[in-house]
C-alpha positions in Angstrom: 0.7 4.5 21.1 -1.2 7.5 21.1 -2.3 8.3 18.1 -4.1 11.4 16.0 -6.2 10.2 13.2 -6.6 12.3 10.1 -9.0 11.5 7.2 -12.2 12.8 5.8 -14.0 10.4 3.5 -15.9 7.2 3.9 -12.7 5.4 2.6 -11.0 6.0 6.1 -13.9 4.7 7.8 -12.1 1.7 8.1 -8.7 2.9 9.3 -10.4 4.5 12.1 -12.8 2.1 13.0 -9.8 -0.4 12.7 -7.8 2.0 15.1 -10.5 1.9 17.5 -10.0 -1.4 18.2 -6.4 -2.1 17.9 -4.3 -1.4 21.3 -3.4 2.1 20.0 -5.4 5.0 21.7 -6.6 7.4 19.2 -6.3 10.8 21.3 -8.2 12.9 18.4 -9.2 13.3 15.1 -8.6 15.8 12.2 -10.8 15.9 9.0 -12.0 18.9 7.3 -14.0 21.1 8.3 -18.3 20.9 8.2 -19.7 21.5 4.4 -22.9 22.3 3.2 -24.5 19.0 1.4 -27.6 18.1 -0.3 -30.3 20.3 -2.3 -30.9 21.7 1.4 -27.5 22.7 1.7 -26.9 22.0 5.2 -23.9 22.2 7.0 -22.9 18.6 7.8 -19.8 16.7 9.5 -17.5 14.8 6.9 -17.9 10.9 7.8 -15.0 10.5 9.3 -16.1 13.4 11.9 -19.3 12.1 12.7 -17.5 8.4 13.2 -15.1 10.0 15.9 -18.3 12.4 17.5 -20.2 9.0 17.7 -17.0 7.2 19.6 -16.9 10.2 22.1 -13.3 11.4 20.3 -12.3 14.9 19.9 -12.9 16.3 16.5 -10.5 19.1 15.4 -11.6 21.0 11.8 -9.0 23.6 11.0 -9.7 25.7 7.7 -5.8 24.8 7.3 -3.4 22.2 9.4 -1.2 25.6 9.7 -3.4 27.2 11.6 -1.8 28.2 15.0 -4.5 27.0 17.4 -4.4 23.5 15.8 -0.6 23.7 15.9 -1.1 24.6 19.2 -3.6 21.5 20.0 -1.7 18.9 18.3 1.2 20.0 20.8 -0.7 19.4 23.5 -1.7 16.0 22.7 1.4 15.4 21.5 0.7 12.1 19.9 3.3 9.4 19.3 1.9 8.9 16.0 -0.4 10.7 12.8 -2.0 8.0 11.1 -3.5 9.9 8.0 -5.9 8.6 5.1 -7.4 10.4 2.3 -7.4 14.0 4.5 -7.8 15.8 1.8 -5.2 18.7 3.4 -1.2 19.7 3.1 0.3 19.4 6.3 3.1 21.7 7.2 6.3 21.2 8.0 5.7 23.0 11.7 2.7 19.8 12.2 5.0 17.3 11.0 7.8 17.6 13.2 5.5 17.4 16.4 4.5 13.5 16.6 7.5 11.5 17.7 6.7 8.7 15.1 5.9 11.1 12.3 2.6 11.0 10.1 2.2 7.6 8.7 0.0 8.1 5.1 -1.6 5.2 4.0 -1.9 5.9 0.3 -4.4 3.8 -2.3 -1.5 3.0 -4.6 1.7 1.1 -5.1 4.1 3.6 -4.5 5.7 4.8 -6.5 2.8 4.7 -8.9 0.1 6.7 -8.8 1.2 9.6 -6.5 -0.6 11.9 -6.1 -5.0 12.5 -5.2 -6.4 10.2 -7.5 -4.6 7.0 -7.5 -7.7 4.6 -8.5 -9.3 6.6 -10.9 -5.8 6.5 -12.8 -4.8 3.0 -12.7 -8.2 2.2 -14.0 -7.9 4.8 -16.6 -4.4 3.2 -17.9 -5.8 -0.4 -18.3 -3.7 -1.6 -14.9 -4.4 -5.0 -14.0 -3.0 -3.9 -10.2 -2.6 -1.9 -7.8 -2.6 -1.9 -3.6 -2.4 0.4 -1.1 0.8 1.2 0.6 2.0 2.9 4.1 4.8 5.5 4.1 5.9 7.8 6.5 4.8 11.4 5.1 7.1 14.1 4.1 6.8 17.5 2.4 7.0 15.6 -1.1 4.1 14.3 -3.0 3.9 11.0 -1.5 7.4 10.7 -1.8 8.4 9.2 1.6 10.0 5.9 2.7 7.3 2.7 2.9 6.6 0.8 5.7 4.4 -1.8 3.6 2.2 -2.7 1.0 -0.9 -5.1 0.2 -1.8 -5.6 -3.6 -5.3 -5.8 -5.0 -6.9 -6.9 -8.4 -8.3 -4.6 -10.6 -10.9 -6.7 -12.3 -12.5 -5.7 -15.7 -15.7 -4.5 -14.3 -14.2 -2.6 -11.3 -14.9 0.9 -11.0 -12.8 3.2 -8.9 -15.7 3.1 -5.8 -15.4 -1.4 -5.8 -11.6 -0.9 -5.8 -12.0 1.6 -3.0 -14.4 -0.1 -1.4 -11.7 -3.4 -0.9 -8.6 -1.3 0.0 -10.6 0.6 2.4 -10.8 -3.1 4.1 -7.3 -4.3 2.9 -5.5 -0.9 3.6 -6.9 -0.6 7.3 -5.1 -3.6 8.2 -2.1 -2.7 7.0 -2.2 0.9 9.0 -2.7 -1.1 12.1 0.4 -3.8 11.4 2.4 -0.6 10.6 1.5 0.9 14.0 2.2 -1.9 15.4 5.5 -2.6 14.2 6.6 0.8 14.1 6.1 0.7 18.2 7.7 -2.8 18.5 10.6 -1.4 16.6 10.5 -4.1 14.2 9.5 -2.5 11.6 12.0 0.4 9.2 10.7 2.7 6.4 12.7 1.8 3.4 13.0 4.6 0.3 10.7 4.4 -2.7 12.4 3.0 -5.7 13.7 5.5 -7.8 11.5 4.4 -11.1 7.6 3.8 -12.3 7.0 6.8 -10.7 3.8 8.1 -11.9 1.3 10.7 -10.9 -2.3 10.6 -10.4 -3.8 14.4 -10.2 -7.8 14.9 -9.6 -9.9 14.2 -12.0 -12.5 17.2 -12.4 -15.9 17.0 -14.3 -14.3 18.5 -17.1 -12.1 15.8 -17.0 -15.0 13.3 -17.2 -16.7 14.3 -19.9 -17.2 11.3 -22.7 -15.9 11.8 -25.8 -17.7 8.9 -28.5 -15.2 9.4 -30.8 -12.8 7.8 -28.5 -12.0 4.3 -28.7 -14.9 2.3 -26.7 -11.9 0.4 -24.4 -10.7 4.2 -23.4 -14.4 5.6 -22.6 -15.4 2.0 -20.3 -11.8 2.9 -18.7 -12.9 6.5 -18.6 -16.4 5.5 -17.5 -15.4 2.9 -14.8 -12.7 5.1 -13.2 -15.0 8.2 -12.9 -17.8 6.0 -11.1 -19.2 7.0 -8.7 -17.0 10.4 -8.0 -17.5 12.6 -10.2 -19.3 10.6 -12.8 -18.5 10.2 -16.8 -20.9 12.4 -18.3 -22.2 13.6 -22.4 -24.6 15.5 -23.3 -28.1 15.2 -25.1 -30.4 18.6 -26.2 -28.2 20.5 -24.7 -28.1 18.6 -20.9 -26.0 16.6 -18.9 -26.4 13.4 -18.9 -24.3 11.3 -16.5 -23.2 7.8 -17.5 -23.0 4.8 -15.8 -20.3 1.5 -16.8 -20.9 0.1 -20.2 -21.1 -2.7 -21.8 -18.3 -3.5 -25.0 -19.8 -4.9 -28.3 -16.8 -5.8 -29.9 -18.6 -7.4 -33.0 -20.6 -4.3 -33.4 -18.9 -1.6 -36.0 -22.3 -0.2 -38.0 -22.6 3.1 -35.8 -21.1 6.4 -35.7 -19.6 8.2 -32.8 -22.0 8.8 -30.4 -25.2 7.9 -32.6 -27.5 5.6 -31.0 -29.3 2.6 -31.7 -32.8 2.1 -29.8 -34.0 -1.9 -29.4 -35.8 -3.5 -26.9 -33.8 -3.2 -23.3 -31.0 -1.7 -24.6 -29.4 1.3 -26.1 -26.3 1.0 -28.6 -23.9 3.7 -29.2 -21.2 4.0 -31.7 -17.9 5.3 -30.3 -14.3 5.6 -32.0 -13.6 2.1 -32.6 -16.9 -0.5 -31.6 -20.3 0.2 -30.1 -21.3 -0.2 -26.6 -24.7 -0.7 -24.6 -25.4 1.6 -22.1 -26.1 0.8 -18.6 -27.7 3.1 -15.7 -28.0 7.1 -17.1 -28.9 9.8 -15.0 -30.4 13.0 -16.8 -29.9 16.2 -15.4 -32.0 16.7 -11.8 -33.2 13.1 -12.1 -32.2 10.3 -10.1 -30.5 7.2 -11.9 -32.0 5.1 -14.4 -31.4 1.9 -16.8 -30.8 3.7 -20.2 -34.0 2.1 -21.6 -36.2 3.5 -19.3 -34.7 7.2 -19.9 -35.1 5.9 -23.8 -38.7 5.3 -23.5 -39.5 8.9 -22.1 -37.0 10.6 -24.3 -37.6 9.1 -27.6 -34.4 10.0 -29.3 -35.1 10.6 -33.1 -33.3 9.1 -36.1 -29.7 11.3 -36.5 -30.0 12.3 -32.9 -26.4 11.6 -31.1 -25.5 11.5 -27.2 -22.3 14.7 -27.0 -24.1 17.3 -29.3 -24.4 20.7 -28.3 -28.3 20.4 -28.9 
């Protein structure tokens, strides 16, 4: 088939670069448009973009998918098929009806879980053992449309959102490629979500990610975990940011208050709602990332000194 690929994100790398090579023909590709990155702030190409200028592909970047003049290219290219992942865009009713085969989503959940822009990062943060990634032909509901097909994945205790990304970038790629293909054979039929576990999985903003020690230490690692690496747990210590890497639980530990610390040799303890924890990797504000013992030793926190005060 001939196939438009949207995405933006290194987590359709895969999808692409899996498209590439299967006997579908991918015509063009949509992503968003260049941003400015970096401390330079320099326009760049999203990763997907500079994946498809490397392979000679034509890169469309609409400010919005209704735009007329990409309406008007995606109607000359009339593609059989819209393979999307993670565009990071709504796409109108007028661009959906133009590829014969519709826009096939392939979505980092098990639908009907998790719908929605962060579907990791939320089954992380509610303790789920599994999830998957699923294909489903896209409609104007939030990732409401019938499924192709699914692949499941372990969520291990130590996973953070980027490791369970990272494996159903892999995973999920395949399964965009078997749906292609069976979608052109004709042996393959979207079947309707199920009407329960529906669930929703909205963005989590910074705001969002801020750690609050007087939470239960299983809810913060969860918290913790599911923001890293995008867009970071994070507390505060004199008055600055400091972002927070995954912890370690001390289950056996129950001697500290909420956020106060304890400072011994190679590692940092710090009382939270329930037991303590030992910080990992910290990153203080305009510095790069550090093992909490290190940013310790040049700190020096002082006795009564607690990580989430205002100063």
């Amino acid at each position: 088939m001939r196939v438009l690929f949207a995405g933006t994100p290194e987590t359709a790398i895969p999808s692409l670069r899996a498209l590439l090579a299967s006997r579908h023909t991918v015509v063009a590709v949509l992503t968003r448009p260049d941003a400015r990155v970096g401390r330079g702030r320099k326009l760049a190409r999203s990763p997907i973009g500079a994946v498809a200028d490397e392979a000679g592909i034509e890169v469309l970047t609409p400010t919005k998918p209704r735009d007329p003049e990409f309406l008007a290219r995606l109607g000359e290219l009339a593609p059989d098929c819209a393979p999307i992942v993670a565009y990071g865009g709504l796409i109108p009713p007028a661009a959906l009806e133009i590829p014969k085969h519709g826009w096939v989503n392939l979505h980092f959940s098990l639908l009907p879980a998790w719908r929605g822009a962060a579907p990791v990062q939320h089954a992380i943060l509610a303790g789920d053992e599994m999830t998957g990634a699923t294909t489903f032909l896209l409609e104007e509901g939030l990732d409401t449309g019938p499924v192709y097909g699914l692949v499941t994945e372990e969520i291990r205790p130590s996973d953070t959102s980027g490791d369970v990304l990272e494996r159903l970038s892999e995973s999920g790629a395949e399964l965009l490629v078997r749906t292609l293909d069976g979608i052109e054979d004709g042996t393959l039929r979207a079947e309707p979500q199920q009407g329960d576990g529906v669930s929703y999985a909205p963005k989590i903003t910074v705001e969002d990610a801020a750690v609050d020690w007087s939470s239960p230490a299983l809810h913060i690692d969860r918290l913790v975990r599911a923001c890293t690496p995008a867009p970071g747990a994070w507390t505060t210590f004199r008055g600055e940011r400091l972002k927070i890497g995954p912890i370690a639980l001390e289950p056996d530990r129950h001697d500290l208050e909420p956020g106060a610390m304890l400072v011994e040799k190679g590692r940092i303890h710090v009382g939270t709602g329930s037991h303590a924890v030992v910080l990992g990797d910290v990153q203080p504000q305009g510095k790069r990332a550090m093992p909490a013992d290190a940013w310790a030793r040049g700190t020096r926190p002082e006795t009564g000194e607690r990580l989430g005060d205002a100063a």
